[in-house]
KOLFI-650515 format. One record per residue (C-alpha): residue in three letters; chain; x, y negated, z negated; residue number from 1. Coordinates in Angstrom, 2 decimals. Layout:
<recs>
REC rest kette east north up nr
REC ALA A X Y Z NUM
...
</recs>
This chain:
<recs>
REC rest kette east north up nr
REC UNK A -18.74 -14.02 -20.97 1
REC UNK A -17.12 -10.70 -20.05 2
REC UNK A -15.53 -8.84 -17.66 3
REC UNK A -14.93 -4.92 -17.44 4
REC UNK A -12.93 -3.35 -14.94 5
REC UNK A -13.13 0.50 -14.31 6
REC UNK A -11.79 2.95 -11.54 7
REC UNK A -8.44 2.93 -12.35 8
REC UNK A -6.50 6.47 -12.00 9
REC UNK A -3.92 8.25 -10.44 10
REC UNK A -3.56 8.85 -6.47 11
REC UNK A -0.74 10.17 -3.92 12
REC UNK A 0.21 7.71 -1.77 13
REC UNK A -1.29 6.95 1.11 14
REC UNK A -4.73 7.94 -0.80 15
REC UNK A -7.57 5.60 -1.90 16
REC UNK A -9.13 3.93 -5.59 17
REC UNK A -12.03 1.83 -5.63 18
REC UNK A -11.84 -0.63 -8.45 19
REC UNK A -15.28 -2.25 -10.31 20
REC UNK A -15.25 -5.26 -12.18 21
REC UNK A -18.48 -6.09 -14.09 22
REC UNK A -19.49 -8.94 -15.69 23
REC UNK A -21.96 -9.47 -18.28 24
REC UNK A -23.15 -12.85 -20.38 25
REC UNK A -23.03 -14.92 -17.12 26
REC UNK A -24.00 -14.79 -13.56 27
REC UNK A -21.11 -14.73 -11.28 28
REC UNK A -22.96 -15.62 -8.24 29
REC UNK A -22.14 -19.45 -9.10 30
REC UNK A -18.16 -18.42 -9.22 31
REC UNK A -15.05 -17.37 -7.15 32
REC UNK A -13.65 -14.10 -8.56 33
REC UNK A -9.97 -13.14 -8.09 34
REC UNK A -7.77 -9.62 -8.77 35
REC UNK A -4.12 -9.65 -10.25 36
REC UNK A -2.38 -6.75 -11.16 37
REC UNK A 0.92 -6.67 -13.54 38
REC UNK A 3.31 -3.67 -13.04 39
REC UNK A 5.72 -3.44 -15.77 40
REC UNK A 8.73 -5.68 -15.92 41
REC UNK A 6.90 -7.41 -13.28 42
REC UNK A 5.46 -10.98 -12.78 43
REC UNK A 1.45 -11.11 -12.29 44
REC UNK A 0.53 -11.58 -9.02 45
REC UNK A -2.84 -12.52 -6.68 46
REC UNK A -4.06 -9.62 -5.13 47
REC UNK A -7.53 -10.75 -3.94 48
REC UNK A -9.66 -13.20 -3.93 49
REC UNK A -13.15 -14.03 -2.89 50
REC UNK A -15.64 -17.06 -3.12 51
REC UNK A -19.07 -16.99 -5.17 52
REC UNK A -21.03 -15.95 -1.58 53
REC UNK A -18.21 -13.07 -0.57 54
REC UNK A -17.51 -14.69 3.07 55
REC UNK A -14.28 -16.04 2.46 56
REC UNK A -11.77 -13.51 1.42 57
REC UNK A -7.75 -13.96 0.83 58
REC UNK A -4.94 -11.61 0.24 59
REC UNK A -1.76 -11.16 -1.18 60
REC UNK A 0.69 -10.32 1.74 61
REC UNK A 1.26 -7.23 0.03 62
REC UNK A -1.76 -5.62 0.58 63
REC UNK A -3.38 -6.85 3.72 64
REC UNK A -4.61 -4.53 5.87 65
REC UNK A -5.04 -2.04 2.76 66
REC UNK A -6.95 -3.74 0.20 67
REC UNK A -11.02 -4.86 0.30 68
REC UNK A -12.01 -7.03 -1.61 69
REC UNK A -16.17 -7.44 -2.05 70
REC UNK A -18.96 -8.48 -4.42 71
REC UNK A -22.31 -7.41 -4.95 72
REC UNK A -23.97 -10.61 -6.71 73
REC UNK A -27.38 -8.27 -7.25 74
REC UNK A -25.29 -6.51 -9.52 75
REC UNK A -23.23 -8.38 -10.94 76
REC UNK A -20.01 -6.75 -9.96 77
REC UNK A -17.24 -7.41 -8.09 78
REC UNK A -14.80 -4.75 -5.94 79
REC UNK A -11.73 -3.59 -4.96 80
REC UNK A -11.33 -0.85 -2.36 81
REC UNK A -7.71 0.37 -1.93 82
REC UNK A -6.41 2.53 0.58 83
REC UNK A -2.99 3.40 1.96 84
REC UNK A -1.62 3.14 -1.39 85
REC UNK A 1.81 3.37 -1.91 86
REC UNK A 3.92 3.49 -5.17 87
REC UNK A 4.55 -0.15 -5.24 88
REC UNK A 0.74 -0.61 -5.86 89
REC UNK A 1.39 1.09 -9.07 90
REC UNK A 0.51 -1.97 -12.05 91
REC UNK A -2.49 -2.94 -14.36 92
REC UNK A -5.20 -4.96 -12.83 93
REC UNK A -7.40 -7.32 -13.61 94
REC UNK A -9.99 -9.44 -12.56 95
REC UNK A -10.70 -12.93 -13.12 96
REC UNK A -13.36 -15.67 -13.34 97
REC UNK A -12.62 -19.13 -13.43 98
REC UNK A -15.52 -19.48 -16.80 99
REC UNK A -13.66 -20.21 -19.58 100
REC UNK A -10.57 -18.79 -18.31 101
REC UNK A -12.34 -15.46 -18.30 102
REC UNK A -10.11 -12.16 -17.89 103
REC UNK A -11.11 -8.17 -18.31 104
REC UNK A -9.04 -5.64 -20.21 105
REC UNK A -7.67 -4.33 -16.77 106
REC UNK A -7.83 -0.56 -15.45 107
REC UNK A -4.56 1.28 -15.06 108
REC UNK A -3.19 2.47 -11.13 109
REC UNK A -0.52 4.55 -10.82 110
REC UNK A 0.55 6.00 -7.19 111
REC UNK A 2.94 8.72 -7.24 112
REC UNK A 3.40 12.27 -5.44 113
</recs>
């Protein structure tokens, strides 16, 4: 089982990044998939999280409001659509299936004018 993120990049705030995470050596239609993100110095913390059929969505406090979070079972790939970003979104983030304890390599955001 593994999981690539991509999308990661640089934005001012206030602008947008759409994160991808995409799995491959197991379906994740039978799983819930979460985001966390690490910013240096910094904790991990939950950003997203959605169930295996992408109807029930939570959210860190953090970013509600800003942050999407959505899966395309078809294609195997989950999403993260961030907008309003400000420099406190800046951090590494990953996703996460519960398989194995299954996390990607994370993809890099930095926010900054």
């Amino acid at each position: 089982a593994q999981l690539v993120e991509s999308g990661g990049g640089s934005a001012q705030p206030g602008g947008s990044l759409r994160l991808s995470c995409t799995a491959s050596g197991f379906t994740i239609s039978a799983y819930e998939m979460r985001w966390y993100r690490q910013a240096p110095g910094k904790e991990r913390e939950l950003v997203a999280h959605i169930n295996s059929v992408g109807n029930r969505k939570n959210y860190a406090d953090s970013v509600k409001g800003r942050f999407t979070v959505s899966r395309d079972n078809r294609k195997n790939t989950m999403y993260l659509q961030m907008s309003s970003l400000k420099p406190e979104d800046t951090a590494g983030y990953y996703c996460y299936v519960p398989l194995d304890d299954c996390w990607g390599q994370g993809t890099q955001v930095a926010v900054s004018s």
